[in-house]
C-alpha positions as a printed Julia matrix, in Angstrom:
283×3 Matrix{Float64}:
 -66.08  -25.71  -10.55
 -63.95  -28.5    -8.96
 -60.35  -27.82   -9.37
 -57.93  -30.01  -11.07
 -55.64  -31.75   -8.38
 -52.01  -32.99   -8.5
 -52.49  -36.48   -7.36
 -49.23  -37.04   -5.72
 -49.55  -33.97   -3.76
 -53.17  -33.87   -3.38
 -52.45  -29.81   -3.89
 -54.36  -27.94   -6.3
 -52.41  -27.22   -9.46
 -53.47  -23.55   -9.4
 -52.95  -23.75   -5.9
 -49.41  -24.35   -6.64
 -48.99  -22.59   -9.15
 -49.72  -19.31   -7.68
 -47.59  -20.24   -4.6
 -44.25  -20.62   -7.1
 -45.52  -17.32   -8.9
 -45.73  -15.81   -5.18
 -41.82  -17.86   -4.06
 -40.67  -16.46   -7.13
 -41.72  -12.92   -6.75
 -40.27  -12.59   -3.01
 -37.06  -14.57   -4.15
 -36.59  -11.91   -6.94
 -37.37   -9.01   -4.59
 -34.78  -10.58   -2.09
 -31.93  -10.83   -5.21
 -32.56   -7.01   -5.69
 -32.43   -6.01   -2.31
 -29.05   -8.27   -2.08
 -27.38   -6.36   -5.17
 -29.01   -3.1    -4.24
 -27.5    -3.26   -0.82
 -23.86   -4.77   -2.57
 -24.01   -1.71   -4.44
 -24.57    0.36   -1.94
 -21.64   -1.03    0.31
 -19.42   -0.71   -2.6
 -20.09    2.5    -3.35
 -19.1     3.79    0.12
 -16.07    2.16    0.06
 -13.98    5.33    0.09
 -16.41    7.52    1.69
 -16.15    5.16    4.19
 -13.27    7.29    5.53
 -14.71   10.59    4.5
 -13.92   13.15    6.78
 -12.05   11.06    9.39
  -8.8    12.53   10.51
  -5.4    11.53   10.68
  -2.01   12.74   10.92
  -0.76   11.19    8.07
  -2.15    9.68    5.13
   0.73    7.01    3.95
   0.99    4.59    1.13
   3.52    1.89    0.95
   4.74    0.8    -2.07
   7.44   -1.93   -2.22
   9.03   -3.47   -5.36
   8.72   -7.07   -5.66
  10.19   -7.76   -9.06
  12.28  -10.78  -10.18
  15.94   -8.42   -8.84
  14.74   -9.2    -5.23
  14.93  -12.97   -4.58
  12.65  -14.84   -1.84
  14.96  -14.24    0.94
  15.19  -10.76    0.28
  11.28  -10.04   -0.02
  11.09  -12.19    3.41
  13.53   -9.84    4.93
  11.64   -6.98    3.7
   8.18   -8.26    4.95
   9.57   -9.29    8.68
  11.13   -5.49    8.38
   7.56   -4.17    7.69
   6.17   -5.94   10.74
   9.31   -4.85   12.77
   8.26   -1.57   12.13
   4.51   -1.53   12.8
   5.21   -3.44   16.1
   8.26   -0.99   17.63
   7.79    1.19   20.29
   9.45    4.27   19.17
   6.65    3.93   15.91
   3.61    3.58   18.03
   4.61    6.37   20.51
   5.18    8.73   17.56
   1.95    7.97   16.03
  -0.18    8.07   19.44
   2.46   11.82   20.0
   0.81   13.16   16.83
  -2.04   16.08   16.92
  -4.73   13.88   15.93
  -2.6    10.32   17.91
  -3.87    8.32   14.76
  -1.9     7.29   10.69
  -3.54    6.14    7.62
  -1.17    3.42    5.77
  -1.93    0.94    3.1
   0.33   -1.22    1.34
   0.74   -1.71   -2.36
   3.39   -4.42   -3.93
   4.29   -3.71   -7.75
   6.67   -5.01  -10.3
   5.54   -4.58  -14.24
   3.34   -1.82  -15.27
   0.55   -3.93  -15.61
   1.28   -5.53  -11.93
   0.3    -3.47   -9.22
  -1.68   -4.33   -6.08
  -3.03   -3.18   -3.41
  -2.25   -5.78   -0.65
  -3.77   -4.07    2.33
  -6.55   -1.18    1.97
  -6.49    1.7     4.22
  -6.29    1.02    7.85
  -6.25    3.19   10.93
  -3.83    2.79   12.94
  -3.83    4.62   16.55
  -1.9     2.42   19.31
  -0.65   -1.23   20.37
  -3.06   -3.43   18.87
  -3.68   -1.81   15.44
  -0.34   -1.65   14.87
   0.62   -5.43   15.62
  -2.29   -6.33   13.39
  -1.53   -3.86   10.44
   1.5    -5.93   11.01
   1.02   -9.5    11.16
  -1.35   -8.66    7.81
   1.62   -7.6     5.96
   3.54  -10.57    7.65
   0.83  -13.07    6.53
   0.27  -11.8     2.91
   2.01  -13.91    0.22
   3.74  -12.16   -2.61
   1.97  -10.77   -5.42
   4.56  -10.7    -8.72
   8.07  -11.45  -10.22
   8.07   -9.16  -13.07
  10.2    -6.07  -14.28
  10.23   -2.75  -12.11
   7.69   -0.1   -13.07
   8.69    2.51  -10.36
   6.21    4.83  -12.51
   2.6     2.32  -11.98
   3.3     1.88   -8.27
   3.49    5.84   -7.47
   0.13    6.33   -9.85
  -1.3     3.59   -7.97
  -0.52    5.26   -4.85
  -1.6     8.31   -5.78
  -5.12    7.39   -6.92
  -5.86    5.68   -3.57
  -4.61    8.86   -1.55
  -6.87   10.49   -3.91
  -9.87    8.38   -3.09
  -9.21    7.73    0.47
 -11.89   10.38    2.19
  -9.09   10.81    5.19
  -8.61   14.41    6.43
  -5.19   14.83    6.5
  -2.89   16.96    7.27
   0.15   15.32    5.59
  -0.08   12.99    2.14
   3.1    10.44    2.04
   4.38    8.23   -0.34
   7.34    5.63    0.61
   9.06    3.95   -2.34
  11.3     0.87   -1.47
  13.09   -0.76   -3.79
  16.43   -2.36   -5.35
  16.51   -1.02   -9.04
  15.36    1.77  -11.38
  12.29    2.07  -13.68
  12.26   -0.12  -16.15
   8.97   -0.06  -17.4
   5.69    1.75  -17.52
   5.56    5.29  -18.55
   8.61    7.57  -17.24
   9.34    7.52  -13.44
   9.95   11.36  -13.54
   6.32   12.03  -14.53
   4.91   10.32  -12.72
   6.56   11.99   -9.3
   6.7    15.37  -10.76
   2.33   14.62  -11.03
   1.78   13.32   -7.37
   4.38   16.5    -5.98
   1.84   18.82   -7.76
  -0.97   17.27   -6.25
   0.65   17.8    -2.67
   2.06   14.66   -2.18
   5.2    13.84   -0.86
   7.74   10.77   -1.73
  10.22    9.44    0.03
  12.21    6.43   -0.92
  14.21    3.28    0.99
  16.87    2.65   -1.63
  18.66   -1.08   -1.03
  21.7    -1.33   -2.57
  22.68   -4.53   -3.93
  26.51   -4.7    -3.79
  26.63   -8.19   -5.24
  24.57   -7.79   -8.15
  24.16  -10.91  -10.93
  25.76   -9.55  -14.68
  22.18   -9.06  -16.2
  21.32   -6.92  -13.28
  24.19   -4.6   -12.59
  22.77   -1.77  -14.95
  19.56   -2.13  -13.2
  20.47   -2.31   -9.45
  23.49    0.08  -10.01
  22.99    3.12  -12.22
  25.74    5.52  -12.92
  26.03    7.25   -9.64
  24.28    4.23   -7.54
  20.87    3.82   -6.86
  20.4     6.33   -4.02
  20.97    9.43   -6.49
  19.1     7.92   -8.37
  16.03    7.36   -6.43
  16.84   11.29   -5.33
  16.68   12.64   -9.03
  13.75   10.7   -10.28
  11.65    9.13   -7.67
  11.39   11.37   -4.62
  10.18   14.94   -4.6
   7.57   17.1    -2.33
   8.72   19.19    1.04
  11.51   17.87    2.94
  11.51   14.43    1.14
  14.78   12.49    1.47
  16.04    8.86    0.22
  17.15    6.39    2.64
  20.01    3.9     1.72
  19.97    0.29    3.0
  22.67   -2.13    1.71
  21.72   -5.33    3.59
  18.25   -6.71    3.76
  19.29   -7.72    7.18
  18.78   -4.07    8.88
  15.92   -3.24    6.34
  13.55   -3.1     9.25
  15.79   -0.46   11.28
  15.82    1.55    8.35
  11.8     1.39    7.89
  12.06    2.16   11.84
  13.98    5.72   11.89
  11.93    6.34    8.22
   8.55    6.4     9.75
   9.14    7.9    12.67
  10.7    10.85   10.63
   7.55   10.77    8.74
   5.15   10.71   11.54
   7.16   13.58   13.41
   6.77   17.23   11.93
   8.07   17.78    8.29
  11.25   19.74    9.01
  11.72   22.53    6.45
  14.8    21.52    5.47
  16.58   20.25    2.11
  16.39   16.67    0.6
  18.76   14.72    3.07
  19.67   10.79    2.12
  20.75    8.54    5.08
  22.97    5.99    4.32
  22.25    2.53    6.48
  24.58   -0.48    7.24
  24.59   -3.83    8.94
  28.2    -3.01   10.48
  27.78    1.06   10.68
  25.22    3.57   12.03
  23.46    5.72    9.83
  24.77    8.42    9.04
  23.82   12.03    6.75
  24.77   11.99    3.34
């Protein structure tokens, strides 16, 4: 039997046929290996880590809601890379037992705005420190909204939770200019991540020249840094730092980590209070 041809091709229609059955078949099979594999890559996201240690397993979370203006988030942002890139941080993390830190960095404002801006990353001398750094330099910022204190430590717990890092210490930092004004209560959620080992500490900037619909916010009865002590830190040895000028925000960060990094003394809660025109000094 003579086939039935295509004339413009001159190819036999069954011919063909069978050949888009057969580029059909292998372009299916290459889909499923595609999403099989995606899947697969996905799903070891935080095993990726499993196992690995570190001294210190540390979260970031910085308030970026509408109290802290452009300038100020800049200034907080150069402090961050400030940080990552000074000596006296790198030779305390490569001084540690293991030499290496785990940090990622999560920007919140409202409850239902809460990001993580930079996953876990390793960071173990010179050059993963100045590029954890320029990261946080480079990433725009994420929201304007109220302050939910509350979301950003439940954020930070569940990735400490899911990170697969072995380590010895678990470490939340809390920066911010205000209290919790949204989201569930603040207490809660800190009295939750101390009972699952975690510890918070908190950089508490005090705005001195607060706008009228602000004041409340920025300056509680008391000022901010007792409150950041009663409600927001907790765990052993944690302590509140207190900034009041964006301008030495990155010193602050500086002495903060390296505390961190260094052994937990066994000591009580301590706040530090920060200036642009005085040292720090124990509160």
């Amino acid at each position: 039997m003579t086939a039935t041809t295509n004339p413009g091709s001159m190819r036999p229609i069954a011919a063909t046929s069978r050949g888009i059955a057969a580029d059909i078949r292998v372009g299916c099979s290459l889909i499923a290996a595609f999403l099989l594999s995606s899947v697969v890559f996905l799903s070891l996201g935080p095993a990726a880590h499993a196992g690995q240690s570190v001294d210190l397993a540390l979260v970031l979370v910085t308030d970026v809601s509408r109290s802290i203006d452009d300038s100020e988030f800049q200034l907080e942002k150069d402090g961050y890379a400030a940080t990552f890139t000074n000596p006296r941080v790198v030779a305390a993390i490569k001084g540690g037992t293991v030499g290496a830190i785990a940090v990622a960095y999560v920007e919140f404002a409202s409850s239902n705005e809460v990001l993580t801006v930079l996953d876990w990353t390793v960071i173990h001398d010179d050059a993963t420190a100045k590029n954890f750094a320029q990261k946080i330099a480079a990433a725009p910022r994420s929201f304007w909204g109220r302050t939910a204190i509350s979301s950003g430590i439940d954020h930070a717990v569940q990735l400490l939770g899911e990170s697969g890092f072995d380590a010895s210490r678990r470490m939340i930092d809390v920066c911010g200019d205000g209290t919790n004004n949204a989201g569930r209560d603040v207490q809660d959620a800190r009295d939750d991540a101390v009972k699952a080992g975690i510890t918070i500490n908190g950089l508490a900037i005090i705005n001195d020249h607060p706008v009228s619909w602000t004041y409340a916010h920025v300056q509680p009865p008391g000022g901010l840094t007792k409150y950041y002590r009663d409600n927001v830190t907790g765990g052993p040895a944690s302590f509140v730092l207190e900034v009041h000028d964006f301008h030495v925000f990155g010193e602050a960060m500086t002495r903060k980590l390296v505390s961190e990094i260094a052994s937990m003394p066994t000591t009580p809660r301590v706040a530090f209070a920060a200036s642009r025109s005085s040292p720090a000094s124990a509160r």
